[in-house]
PyMOL commands that place a pseudoatom at each C-alpha (Angstrom):
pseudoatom trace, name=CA, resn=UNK, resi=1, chain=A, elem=C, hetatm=0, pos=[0.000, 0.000, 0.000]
pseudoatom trace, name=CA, resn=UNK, resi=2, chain=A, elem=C, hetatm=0, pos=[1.384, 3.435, -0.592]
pseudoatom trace, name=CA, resn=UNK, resi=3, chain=A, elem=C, hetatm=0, pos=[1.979, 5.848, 1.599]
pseudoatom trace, name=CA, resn=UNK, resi=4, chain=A, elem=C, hetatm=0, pos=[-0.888, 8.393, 0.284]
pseudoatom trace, name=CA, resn=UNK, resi=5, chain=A, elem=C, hetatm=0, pos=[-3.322, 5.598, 0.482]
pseudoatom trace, name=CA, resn=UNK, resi=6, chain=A, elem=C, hetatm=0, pos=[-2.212, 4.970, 4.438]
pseudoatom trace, name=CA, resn=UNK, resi=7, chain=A, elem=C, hetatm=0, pos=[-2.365, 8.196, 5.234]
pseudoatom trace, name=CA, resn=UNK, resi=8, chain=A, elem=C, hetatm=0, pos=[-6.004, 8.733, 3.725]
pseudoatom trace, name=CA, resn=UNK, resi=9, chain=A, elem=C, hetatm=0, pos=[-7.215, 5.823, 5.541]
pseudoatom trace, name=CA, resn=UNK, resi=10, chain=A, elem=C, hetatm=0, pos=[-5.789, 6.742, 8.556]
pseudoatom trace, name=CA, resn=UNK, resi=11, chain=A, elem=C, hetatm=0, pos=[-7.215, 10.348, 8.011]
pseudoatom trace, name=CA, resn=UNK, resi=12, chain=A, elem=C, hetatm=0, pos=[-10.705, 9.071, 8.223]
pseudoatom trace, name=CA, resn=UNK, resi=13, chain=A, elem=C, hetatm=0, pos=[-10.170, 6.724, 10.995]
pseudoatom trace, name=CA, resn=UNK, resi=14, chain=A, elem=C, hetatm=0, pos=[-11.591, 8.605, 14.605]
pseudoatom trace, name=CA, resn=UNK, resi=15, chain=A, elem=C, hetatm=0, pos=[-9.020, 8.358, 17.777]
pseudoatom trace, name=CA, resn=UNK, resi=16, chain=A, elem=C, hetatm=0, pos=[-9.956, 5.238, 19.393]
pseudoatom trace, name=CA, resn=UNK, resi=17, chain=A, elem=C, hetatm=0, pos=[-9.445, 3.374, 16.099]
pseudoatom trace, name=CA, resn=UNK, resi=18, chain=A, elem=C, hetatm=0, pos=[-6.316, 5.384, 15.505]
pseudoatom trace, name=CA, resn=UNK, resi=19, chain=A, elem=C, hetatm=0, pos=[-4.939, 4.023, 19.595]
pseudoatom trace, name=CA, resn=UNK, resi=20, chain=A, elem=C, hetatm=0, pos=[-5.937, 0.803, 18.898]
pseudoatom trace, name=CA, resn=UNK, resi=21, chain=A, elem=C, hetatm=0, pos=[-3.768, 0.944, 15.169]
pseudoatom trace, name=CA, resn=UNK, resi=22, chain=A, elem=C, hetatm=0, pos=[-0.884, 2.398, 17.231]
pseudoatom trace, name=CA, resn=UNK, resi=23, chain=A, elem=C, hetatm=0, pos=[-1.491, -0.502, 19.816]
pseudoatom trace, name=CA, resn=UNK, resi=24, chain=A, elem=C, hetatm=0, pos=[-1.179, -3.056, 17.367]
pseudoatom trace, name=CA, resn=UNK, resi=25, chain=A, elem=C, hetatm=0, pos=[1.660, -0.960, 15.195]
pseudoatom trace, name=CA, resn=UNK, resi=26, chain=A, elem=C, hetatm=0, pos=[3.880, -1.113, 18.414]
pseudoatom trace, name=CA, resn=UNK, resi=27, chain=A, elem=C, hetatm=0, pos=[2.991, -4.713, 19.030]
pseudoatom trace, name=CA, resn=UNK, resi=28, chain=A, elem=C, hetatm=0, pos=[4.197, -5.126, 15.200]
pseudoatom trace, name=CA, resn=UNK, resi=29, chain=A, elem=C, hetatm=0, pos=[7.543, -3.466, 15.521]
pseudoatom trace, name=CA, resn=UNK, resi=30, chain=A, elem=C, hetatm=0, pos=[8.032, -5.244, 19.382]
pseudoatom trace, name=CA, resn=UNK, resi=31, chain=A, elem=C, hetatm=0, pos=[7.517, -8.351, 16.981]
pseudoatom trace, name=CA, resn=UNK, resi=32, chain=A, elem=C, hetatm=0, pos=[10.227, -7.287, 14.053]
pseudoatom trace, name=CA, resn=UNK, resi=33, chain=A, elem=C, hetatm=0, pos=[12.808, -6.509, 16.283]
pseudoatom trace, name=CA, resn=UNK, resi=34, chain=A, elem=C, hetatm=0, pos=[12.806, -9.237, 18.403]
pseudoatom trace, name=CA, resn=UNK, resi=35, chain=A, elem=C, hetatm=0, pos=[12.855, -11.632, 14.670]
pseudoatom trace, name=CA, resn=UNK, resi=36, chain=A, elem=C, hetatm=0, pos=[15.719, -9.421, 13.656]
pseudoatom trace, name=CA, resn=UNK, resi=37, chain=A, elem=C, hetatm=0, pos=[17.607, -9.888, 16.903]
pseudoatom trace, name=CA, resn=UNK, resi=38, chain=A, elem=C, hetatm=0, pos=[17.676, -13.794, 16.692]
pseudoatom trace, name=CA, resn=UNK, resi=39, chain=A, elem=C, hetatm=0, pos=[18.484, -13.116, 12.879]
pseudoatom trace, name=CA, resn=UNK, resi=40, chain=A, elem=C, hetatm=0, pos=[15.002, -15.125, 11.585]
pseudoatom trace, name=CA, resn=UNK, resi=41, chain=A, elem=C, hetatm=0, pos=[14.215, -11.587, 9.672]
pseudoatom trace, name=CA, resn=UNK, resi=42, chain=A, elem=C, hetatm=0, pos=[14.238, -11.726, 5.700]
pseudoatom trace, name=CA, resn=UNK, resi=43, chain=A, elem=C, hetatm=0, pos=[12.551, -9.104, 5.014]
pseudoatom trace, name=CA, resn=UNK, resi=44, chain=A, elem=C, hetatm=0, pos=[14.112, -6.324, 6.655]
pseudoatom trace, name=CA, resn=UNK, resi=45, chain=A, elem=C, hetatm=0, pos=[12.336, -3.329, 4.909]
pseudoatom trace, name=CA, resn=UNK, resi=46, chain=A, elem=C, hetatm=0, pos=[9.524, -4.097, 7.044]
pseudoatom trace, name=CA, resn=UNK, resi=47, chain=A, elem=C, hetatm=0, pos=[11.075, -2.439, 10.141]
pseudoatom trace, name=CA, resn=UNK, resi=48, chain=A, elem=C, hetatm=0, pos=[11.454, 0.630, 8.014]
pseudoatom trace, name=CA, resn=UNK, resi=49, chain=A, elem=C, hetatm=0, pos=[7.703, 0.002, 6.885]
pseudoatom trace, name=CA, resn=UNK, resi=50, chain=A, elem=C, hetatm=0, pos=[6.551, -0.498, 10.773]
pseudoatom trace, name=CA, resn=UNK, resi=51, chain=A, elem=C, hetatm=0, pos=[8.419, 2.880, 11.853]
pseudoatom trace, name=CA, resn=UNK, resi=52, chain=A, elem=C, hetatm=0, pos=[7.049, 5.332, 9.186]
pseudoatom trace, name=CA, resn=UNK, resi=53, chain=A, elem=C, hetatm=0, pos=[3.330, 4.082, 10.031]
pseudoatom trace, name=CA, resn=UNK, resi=54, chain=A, elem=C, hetatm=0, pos=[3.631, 4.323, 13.853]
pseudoatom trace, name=CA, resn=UNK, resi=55, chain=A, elem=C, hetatm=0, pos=[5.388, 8.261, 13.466]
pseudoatom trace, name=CA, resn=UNK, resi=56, chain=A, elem=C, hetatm=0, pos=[1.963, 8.766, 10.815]
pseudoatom trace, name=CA, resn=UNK, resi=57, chain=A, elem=C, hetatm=0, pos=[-0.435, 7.742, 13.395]
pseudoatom trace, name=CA, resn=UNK, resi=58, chain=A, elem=C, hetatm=0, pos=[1.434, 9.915, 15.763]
pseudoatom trace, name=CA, resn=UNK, resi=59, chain=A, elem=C, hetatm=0, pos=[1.283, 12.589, 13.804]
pseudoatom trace, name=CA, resn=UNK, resi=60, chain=A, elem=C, hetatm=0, pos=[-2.334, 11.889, 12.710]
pseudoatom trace, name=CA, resn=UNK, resi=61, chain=A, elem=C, hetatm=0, pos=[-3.131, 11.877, 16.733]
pseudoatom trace, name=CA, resn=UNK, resi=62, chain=A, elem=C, hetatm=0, pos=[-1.426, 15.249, 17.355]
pseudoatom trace, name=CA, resn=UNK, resi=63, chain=A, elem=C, hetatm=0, pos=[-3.309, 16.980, 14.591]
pseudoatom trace, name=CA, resn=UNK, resi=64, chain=A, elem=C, hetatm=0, pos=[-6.663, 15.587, 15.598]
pseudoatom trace, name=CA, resn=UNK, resi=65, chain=A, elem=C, hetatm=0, pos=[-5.697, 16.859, 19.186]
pseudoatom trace, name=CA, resn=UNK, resi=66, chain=A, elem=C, hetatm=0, pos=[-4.978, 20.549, 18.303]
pseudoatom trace, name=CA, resn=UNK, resi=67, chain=A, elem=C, hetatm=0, pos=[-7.932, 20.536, 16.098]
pseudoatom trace, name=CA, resn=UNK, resi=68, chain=A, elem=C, hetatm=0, pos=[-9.909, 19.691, 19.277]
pseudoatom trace, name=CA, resn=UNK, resi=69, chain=A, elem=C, hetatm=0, pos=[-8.556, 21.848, 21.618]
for i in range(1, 69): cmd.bond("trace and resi %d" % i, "trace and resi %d" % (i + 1))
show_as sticks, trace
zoom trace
């Protein structure tokens, strides 16, 4: 999926959908690096992949919080 795509579905998701992405995001990443530690990680661009989606939601988060406020 590319990254416009992401970020318009994410865009249109409310904040308790958006925690419970970031929930399972983390959970994801927890996941990668502890497959990349014990070296059973092939595809390593998924790390990279994994980061860049938890800083969107982040970011995605913040801006739905100043818009609240």
């Amino acid at each position: 999926m590319k990254t416009t795509e992401l970020t318009k579905q994410l865009r249109d998701m409310d904040t308790a959908a958006l925690n419970q992405e970031l929930v399972a995001s983390l959970r994801e990443q927890f996941n990668l690096r502890m497959q990349n530690a014990t070296k059973q990680l092939t595809q390593t661009h998924q790390l990279k992949q994994v980061r860049r989606k938890i800083a969107c939601i982040r970011t995605i988060l913040q801006d739905k919080a100043g818009q609240a406020s």
